[in-house]
Every structure is written in structure tokens, then in C-alpha cells.
C-alpha positions as CSV (number, residue, x, y, z in Angstrom):
1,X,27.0,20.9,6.7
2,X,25.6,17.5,7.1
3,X,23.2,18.4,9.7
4,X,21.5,20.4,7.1
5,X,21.8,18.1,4.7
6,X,20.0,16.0,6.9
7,X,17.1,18.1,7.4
8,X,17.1,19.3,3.5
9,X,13.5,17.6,2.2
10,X,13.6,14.3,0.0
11,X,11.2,14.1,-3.1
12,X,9.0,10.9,-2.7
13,X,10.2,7.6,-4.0
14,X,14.4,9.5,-4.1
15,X,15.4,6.3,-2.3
16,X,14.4,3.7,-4.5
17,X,16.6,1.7,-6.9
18,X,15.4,1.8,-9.7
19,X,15.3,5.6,-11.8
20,X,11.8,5.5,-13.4
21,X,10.5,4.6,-9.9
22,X,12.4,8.0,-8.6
23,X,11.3,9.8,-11.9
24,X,7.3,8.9,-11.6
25,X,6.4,11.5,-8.4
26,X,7.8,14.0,-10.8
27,X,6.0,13.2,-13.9
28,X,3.1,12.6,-12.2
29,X,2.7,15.9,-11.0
30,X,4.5,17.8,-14.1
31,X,1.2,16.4,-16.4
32,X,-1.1,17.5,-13.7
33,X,0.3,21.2,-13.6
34,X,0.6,21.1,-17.3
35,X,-3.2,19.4,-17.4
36,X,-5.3,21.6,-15.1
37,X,-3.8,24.9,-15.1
38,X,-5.3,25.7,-18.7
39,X,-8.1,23.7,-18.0
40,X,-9.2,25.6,-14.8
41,X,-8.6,28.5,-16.7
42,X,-11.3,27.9,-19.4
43,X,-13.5,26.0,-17.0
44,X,-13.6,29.1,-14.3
45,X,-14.3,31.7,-17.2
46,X,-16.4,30.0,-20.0
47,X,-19.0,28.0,-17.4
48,X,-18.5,29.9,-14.6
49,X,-18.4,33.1,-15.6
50,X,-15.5,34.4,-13.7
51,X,-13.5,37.1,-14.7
52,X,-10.4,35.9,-16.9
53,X,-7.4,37.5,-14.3
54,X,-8.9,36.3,-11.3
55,X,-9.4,32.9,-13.1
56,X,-5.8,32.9,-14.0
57,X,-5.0,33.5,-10.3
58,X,-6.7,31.0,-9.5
59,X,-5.4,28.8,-11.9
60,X,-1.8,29.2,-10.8
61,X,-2.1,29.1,-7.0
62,X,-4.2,25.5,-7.5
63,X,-1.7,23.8,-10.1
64,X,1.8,25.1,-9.7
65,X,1.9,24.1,-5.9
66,X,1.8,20.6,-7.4
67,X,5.5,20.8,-8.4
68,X,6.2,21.4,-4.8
69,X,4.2,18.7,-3.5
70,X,6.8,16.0,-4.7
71,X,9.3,17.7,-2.3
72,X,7.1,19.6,0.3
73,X,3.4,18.0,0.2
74,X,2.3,20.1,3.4
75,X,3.5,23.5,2.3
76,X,1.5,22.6,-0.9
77,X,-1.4,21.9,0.7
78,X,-1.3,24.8,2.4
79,X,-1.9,27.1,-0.7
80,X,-3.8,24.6,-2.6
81,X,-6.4,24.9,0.0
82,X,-6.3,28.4,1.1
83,X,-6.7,28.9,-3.1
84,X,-9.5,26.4,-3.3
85,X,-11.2,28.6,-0.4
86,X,-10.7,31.2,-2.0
87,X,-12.2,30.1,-5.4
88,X,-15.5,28.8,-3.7
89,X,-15.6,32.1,-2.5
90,X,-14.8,33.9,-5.5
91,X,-17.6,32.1,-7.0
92,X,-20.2,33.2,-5.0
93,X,-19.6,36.7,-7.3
94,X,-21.2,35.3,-10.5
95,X,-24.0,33.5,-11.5
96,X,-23.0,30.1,-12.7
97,X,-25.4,27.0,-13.5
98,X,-26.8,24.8,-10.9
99,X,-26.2,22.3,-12.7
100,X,-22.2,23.6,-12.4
101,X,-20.4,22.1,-9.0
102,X,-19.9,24.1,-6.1
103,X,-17.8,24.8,-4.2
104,X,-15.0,22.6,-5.9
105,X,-15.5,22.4,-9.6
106,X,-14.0,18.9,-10.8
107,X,-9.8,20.5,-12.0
108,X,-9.8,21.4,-8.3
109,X,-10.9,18.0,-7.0
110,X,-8.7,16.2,-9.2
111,X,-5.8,18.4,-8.5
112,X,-6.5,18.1,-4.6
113,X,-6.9,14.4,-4.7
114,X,-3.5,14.2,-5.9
115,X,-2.3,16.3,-3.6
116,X,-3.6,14.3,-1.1
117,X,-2.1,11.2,-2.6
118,X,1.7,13.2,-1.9
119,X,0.6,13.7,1.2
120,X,-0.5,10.3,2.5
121,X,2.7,9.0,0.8
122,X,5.1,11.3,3.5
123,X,3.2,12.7,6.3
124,X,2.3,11.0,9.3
125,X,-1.2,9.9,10.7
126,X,-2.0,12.8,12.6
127,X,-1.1,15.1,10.2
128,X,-3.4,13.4,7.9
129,X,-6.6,13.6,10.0
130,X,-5.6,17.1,10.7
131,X,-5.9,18.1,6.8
132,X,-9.1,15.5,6.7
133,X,-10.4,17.5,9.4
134,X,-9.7,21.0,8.0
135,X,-10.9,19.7,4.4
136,X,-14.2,18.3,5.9
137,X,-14.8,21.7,8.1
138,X,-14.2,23.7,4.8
139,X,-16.4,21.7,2.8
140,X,-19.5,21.5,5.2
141,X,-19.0,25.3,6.1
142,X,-18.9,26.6,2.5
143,X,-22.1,24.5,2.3
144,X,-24.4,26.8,3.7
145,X,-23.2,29.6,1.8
146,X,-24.4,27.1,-1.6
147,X,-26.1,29.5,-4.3
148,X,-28.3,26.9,-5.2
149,X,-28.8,25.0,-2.3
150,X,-26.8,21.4,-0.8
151,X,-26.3,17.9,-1.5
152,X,-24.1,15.2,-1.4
153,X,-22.5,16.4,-4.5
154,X,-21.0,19.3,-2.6
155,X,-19.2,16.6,-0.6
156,X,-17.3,15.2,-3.4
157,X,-13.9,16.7,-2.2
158,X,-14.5,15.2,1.3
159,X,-14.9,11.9,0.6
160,X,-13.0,11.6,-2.3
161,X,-9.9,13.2,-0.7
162,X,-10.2,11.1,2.9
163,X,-10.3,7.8,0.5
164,X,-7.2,8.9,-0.8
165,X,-5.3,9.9,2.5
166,X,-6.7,7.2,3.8
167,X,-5.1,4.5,1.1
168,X,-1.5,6.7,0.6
169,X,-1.4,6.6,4.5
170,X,-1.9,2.5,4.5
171,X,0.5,2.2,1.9
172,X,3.4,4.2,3.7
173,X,3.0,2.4,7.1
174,X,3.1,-0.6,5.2
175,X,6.2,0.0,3.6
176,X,7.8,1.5,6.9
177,X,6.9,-1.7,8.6
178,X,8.6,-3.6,5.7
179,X,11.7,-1.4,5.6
180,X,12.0,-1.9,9.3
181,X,11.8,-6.3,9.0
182,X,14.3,-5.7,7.0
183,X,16.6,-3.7,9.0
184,X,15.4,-6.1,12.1
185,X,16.2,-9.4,10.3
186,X,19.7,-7.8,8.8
187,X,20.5,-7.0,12.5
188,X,19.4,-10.1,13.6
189,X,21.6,-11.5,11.5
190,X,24.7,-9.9,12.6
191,X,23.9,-10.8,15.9
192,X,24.0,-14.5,15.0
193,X,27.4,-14.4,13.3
194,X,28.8,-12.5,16.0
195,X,27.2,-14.7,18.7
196,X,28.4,-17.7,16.9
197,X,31.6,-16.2,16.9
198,X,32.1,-15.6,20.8
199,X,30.1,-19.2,21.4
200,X,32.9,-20.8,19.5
201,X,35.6,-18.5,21.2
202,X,34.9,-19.8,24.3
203,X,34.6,-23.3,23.4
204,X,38.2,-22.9,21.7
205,X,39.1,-21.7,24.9
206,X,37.6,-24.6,27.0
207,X,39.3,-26.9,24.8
208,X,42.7,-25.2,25.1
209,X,42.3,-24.9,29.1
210,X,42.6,-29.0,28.9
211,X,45.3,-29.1,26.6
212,X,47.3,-26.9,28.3
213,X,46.3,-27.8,31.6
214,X,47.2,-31.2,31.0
215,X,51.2,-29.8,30.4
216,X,51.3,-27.3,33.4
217,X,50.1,-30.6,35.4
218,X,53.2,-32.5,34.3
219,X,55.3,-29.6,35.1
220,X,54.1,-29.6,38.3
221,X,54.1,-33.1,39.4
222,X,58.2,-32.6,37.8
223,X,58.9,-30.2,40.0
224,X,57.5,-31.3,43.3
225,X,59.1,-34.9,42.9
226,X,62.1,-33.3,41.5
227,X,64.0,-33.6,45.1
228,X,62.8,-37.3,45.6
229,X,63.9,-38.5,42.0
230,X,67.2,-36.6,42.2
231,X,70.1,-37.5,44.4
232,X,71.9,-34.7,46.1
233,X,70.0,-31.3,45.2
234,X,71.7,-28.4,46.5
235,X,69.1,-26.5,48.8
236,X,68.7,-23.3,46.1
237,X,67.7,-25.9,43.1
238,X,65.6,-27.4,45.5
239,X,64.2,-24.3,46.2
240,X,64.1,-22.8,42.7
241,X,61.5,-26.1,42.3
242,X,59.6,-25.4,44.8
243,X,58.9,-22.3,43.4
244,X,58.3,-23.8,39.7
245,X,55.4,-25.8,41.3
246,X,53.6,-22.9,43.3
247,X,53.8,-20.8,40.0
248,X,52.5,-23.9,38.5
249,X,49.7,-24.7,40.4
250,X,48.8,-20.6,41.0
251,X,48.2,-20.8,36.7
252,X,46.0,-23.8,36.9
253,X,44.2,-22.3,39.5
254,X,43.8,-19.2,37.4
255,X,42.7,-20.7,34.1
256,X,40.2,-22.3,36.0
257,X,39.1,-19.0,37.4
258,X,38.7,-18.3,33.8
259,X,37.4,-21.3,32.6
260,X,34.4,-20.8,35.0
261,X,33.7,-17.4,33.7
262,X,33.4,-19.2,29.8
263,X,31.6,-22.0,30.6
264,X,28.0,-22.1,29.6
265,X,25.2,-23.6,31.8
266,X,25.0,-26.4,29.6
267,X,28.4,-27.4,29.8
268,X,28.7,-29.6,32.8
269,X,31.9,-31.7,33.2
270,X,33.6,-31.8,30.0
271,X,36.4,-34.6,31.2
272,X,36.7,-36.6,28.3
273,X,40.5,-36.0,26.6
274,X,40.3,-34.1,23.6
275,X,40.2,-35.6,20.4
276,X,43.5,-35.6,17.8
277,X,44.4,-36.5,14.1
278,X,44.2,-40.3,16.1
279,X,40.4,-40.0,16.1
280,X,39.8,-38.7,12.9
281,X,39.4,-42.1,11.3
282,X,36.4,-42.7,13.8
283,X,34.4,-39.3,12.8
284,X,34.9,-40.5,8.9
285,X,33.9,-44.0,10.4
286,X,30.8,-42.4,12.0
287,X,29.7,-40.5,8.8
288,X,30.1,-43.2,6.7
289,X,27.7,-45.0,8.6
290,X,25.2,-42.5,8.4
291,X,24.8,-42.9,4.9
292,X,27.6,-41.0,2.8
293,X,30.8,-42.4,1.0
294,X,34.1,-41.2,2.4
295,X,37.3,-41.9,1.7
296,X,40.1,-41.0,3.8
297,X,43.8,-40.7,3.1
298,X,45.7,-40.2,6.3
299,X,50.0,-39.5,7.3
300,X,51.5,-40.6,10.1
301,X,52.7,-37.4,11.4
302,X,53.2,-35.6,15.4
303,X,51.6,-32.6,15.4
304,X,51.0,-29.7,18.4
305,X,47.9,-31.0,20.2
306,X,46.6,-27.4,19.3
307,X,46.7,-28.0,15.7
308,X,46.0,-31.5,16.2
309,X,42.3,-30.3,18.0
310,X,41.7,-27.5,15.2
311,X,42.1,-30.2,12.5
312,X,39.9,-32.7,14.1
313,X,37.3,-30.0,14.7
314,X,37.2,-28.2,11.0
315,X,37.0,-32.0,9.7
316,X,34.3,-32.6,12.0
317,X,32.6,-29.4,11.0
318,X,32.9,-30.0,7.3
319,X,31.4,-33.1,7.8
320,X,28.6,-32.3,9.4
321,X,27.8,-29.9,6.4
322,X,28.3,-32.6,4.3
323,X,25.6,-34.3,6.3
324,X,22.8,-31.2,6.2
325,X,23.4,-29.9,3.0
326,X,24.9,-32.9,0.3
327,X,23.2,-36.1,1.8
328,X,24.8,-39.3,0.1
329,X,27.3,-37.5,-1.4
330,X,30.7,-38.9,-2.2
331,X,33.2,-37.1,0.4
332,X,37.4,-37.6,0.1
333,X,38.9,-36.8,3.4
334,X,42.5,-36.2,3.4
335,X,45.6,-34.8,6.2
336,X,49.2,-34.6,4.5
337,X,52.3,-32.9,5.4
338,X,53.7,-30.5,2.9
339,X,55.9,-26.9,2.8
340,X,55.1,-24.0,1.3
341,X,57.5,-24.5,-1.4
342,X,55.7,-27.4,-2.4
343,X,52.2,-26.1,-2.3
344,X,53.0,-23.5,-4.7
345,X,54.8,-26.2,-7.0
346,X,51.6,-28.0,-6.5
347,X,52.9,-31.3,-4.7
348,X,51.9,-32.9,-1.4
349,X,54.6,-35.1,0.3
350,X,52.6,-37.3,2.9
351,X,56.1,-38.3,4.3
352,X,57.2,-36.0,6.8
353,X,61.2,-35.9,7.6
354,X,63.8,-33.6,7.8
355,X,63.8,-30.4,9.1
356,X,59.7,-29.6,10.5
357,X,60.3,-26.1,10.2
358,X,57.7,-24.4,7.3
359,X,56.1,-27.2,7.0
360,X,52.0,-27.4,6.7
361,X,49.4,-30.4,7.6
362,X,46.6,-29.7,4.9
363,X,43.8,-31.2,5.8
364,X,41.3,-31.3,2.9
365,X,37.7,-32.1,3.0
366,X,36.3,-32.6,-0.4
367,X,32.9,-33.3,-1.4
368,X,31.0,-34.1,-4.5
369,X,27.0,-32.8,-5.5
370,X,24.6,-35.1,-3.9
371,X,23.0,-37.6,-6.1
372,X,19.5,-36.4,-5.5
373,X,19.5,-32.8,-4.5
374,X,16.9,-32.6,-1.3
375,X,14.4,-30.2,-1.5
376,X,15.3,-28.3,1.6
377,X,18.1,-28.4,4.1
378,X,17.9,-31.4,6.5
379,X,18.4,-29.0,9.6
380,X,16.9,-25.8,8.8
381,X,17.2,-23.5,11.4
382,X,21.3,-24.3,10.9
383,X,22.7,-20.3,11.8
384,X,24.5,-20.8,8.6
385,X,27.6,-19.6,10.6
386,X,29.9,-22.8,10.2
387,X,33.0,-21.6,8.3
388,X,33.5,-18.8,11.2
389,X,34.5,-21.4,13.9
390,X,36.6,-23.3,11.5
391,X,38.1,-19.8,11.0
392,X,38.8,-19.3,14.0
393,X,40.5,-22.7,14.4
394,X,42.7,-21.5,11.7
395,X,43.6,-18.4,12.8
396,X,43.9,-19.7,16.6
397,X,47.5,-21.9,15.2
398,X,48.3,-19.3,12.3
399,X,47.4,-21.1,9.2
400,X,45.5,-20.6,6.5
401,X,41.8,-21.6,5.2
402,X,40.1,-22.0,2.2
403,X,36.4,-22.9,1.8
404,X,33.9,-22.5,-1.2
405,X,31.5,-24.1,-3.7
406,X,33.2,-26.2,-6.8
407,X,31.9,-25.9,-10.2
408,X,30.5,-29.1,-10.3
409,X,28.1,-28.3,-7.4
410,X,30.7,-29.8,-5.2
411,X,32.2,-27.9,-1.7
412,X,35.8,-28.2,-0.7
413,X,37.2,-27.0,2.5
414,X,41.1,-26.4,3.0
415,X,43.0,-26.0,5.8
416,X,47.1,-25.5,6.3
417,X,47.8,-25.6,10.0
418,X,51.6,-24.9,10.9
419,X,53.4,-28.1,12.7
420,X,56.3,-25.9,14.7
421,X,54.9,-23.9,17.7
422,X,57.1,-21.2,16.3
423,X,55.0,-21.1,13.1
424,X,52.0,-19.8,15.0
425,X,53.2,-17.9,18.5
């Protein structure tokens, strides 16, 4: 069923938005119909001559297939022409003026040209020489058959109708060419996001190998000194460490393996520790030099070094947008502890104590409009993809994120990361 749907014929313009756009084909040919079938009716018979039922004949088989040439132009064409033939010949049977045209009087020119305009709107360019070619042949053969002798006249139809498939046939490739940028650029975007996405995948996971590398080294510098720190270790604890370390330095060896495998070309060496809520206060340091207000409220909390990282990096992100997009704009940075009781009472407690369990750091990056909108972006070939790494930062510890424009002209960026491993393994 849908494959025939598929191969069931679309009138011209049926994909366009707007319905007078999808009407017009139709209208269009509808006033023509209406428009030269009585015409060619009292044209063929009162200056011609021609008998009044072949006239009619006539008539119909060069209008009506009009109507069709909204949905099917080429079967149109077919009986428009072999009718037009046929007229020219059926001509020849009277004597008509020479001051008349032959073999196309004008309803049939204007009626073809039309045609031709359907069919330079849908067919493709070798079907369109192909009718040029058959029209032309027609035309020149008919002319030496002429009652009253040849001229350029007689050509009418010829040029008149190659014009016209000529222009339709311009204006379709254009719009195909169009239609396809804009398919290509839509693409083109998805590929950006989604390459943005595994580019900061990987760097999550680079970062990560550190911070837990960093622990399964402790664990197994523990448990190979184990039997020189401890007094007295019975020969299977001994053992039983022994094996702790060789497990312990086979999963270092591994996530290496794996770290190799994500690891750009550009990234060479990254052995600086990762930064922490502790170096925060430098990157709002940093971007207050650079020419922006902030202010920043911080909490002397311990957090996860996972959670520690993602906050660092969606601050440092939100920043930087700060930077491109609101130049000089006033900027609050903030990290508190709070629970999820409290959040929905609407109150932050920047003391942490007590049970950790439910408990959120929300780190909040504020800013305000700039005080002189710049004309354009001050990096503008930005992918625009900078929410989907603080995303996945988010997601990464289980918490939660919330990003948009204020109503002032102002952004604000929102993040509740969990501070119990629990919370988000």
C-alpha cells in the first residue's frame, strides 16, 4: 500500500506550505480550460472555416488535457500535441486567410506554452529536449505543407515553447539545488551535535581514567606493602593481597588500553591533576580579568572527585559562553549544598552537616544581558553545541540540569550533582 502510494503522481507545488501556493497550478490551468476551449471553438469555425464538430474536437482534446497537466504534464503533452498535429492538418481542408496563422493558430500556442510551463516545472532535462525536439521537428515539417507559403511566423510555437521549457526547467533545478542545501546543512548539523557529543564522551572518559586511576593506584601500592606494614600476616592474607594488587594493576593496565583507543592525536600527555570545586575560584578569577564582573559565593563542602570535575567543567563551560555571547556582563557564580526537600521549599543551606544522604551541590551560573549587545558573536564558528557536554556531565553523576534564556535577556545555567556515590551508581 505505501509503495503505491509512493509512485501515485503529485500535483505541482502539493508540497508547499502555504494553501494558495498549492491551489495556483490548479487555477491556473482551470481559467485556461475554461478560456480557450470556447475560444478555439469560435476561432477554428468563424476564421478558419472549419467545420463546427471537428472544431469542437478539436477544442476539447487541446484544453481539457490542461487539467491533467497539474498532475501528469507528460501524458498531457502527449494529446496536446498529437491534437495540435492533427489540427494543422485538419486545416489544410479549408481555405482560411493568409493573413490567419498556420499551423498553430494563437489558443493553441497559448495553451501549449502553458503546457510547457507544467512540464519544465516536473520533468527532467532530457525529457525536456526530447519534447523541444519533437515540437521543433513538427513545426518545421508541417512547414512545407504551408498553404500560403513559410516564415518565421510559422515558428512561433517553437521558440516560444523552448523559452518556456527552457525558464520552468532553470527554475526547478534551482529549487532542487536549494531543497538539497537544505537537507545537506540540516544533516550537517546533526552531525555536529552528535560529533560534539562523542568528542566530549571521550574527554569525560579521559578525565575519569585519572580519577580513578589515581584510586586503583593507592589500592595497589596498599596491597603490595601490606606484608611489610603489618606484623605477622598469615600466609593466605598475604596471599589474598597479592592477588588484590595483580587484579589491581591488570585494571590499570586495561583502562589504559582503553584510554589509548579515546585519545585524539592532539591529546598528547595530559598529566596535570584534574581540576575540583578548589579551583573554581581561579576560573572566576580568570574571567574576571578578561573583562566581565563575577561574583562568586562558594561552601566548604567534600564532594566525589567525579562530581567535583563535572562542576568545575559546566562552570567553566558556562563561562566561556558568558565570554562569546554576553561580553561585560555581570555574572553571579554560585556552589551550595542543599536536599531535595529544600529545593522544592525553595531554600538553599550552604552548610552541609548531618546525614549526606539526598543531598545536592547546585551550582548556579547566572548571568545578566550585556551592557552593549555586540553585533555578532565573538567566536563565530562556535558549533553551538555547549549545553550537550554539560549534559552529559550531568547525567555522567545522576543529577539534574537546567539551562535557558531569562526574561531580562539574561542566561542561567543550573546544575544539582548528587554528593553520595550511591545517589548516582
Amino acid at each position: 500500500m505505501t509503495s503505491v502510494e509512493e509512485r501515485r503522481p503529485r500535483a505541482l507545488f502539493a508540497g508547499a506550505s502555504r494553501r494558495w501556493v498549492r491551489l495556483l497550478p490548479w487555477g491556473v490551468a482551470f481559467v485556461l480550460c475554461v478560456a480557450l476551449l470556447p475560444t478555439t471553438i469560435i476561432v477554428l469555425t468563424a476564421d478558419y472555416g472549419l467545420g463546427g464538430g471537428v472544431a469542437s474536437a478539436l477544442a476539447v482534446a487541446q484544453a481539457a488535457p490542461l487539467l491533467l497537466a497539474v498532475v501528469r504534464p507528460l501524458h498531457a503533452w502527449y494529446v496536446v500535441f498529437a491534437a495540435d498535429v492533427a489540427g494543422a492538418l485538419a486545416l489544410l481542408t479549408v481555405d482560411f486567410q493568409e493573413r490567419l496563422l498556420w499551423p498553430f493558430p494563437p489558443m493553441e500556442i497559448v495553451g501549449y506554452v502553458g503546457l510547457c510551463l507544467a512540464l519544465g516545472l516536473r520533468e527532467r532535462r532530457r525529457t525536456l529536449v526530447l519534447v523541444w525536439l519533437a515540437t521543433a521537428g513538427a513545426n518545421v515539417t508541417l512547414g512545407f505543407f504551408a498553404p500560403h507559403g513559410s516564415g518565421a511566423r510559422e515558428l512561433l510555437l517553437t521558440i516560444l515553447g523552448g523559452a518556456t521549457l527552457l525558464l520552468a526547467g532553470a527554475l526547478r533545478e534551482r529549487s532542487e539545488v536549494q531543497r538539497r542545501l537544505v537537507e545537506q546543512e540540516t544533516i550537517s548539523e546533526a552531525e555536529r551535535g552528535r560529533r560534539t557529543l562523542l568528542e566530549e564522551r571521550a574527554r569525560i572518559a579521559r578525565e575519569l581514567h585519572d580519577v580513578v586511576a589515581h584510586h586503583m593506584s593507592v589500592i595497589t601500592v596498599q596491597a603490595d606493602t601490606a606484608e611489610y606494614r603489618l606484623d605477622r600476616l598469615p600466609p593466605d592474607v598475604r596471599e589474598e593481597f597479592t592477588t588484590i594488587a595483580a587484579t589491581a594493576r591488570e585494571s590499570l593496565g586495561e583502562m589504559r588500553r582503553l584510554l589509548g583507543v579515546l585519545r585524539n592525536e592532539d591529546a598528547h600527555g595530559e598529566l596535570v591533576p584534574q581540576p575540583g570545586l578548589a579551583q573554581i575560584g581561579q576560573l572566576v578569577e580568570a574571567t574576571a580579568r578578561a573583562g566581565g564582573p563575577v561574583e562568586f559565593t562558594t561552601c566548604e563542602v567534600e564532594v566525589p572527585e567525579a562530581v567535583g570535575l563535572s562542576a568545575y567543567r559546566i562552570v567553566q563551560e558556562a563561562l566561556a559562553n558568558v565570554v562569546r555571547h554576553a561580553p561585560g556582563a555581570a555574572t553571579h557564580v554560585s556552589l551550595s549544598v542543599s536536599r531535595p526537600d529544600e529545593e522544592r521549599d525553595g531554600v538553599q543551606d550552604g552548610e552541609p552537616g548531618g546525614e549526606r544522604d539526598g543531598q545536592r551541590l547546585t551550582v548556579l551560573v547566572v548571568n545578566d544581558p550585556p551592557p552593549d549587545p555586540p553585533a555578532a558573536p565573538l567566536e563565530a564558528s562556535g558549533t553551538g553545541h555547549g549545553l550537550v557536554g554539560m549534559r552529559e556531565r550531568v547525567r555522567l553523576v545522576g543529577g539534574t540540569l537546567d539551562a535557558g534564556p531569562l526574561p531580562d535577556g539574561g542566561f542561567r545555567v543550573a546544575a544539582r550533582l548528587p554528593l553520595t556515590e550511591k545517589d548516582f551508581t
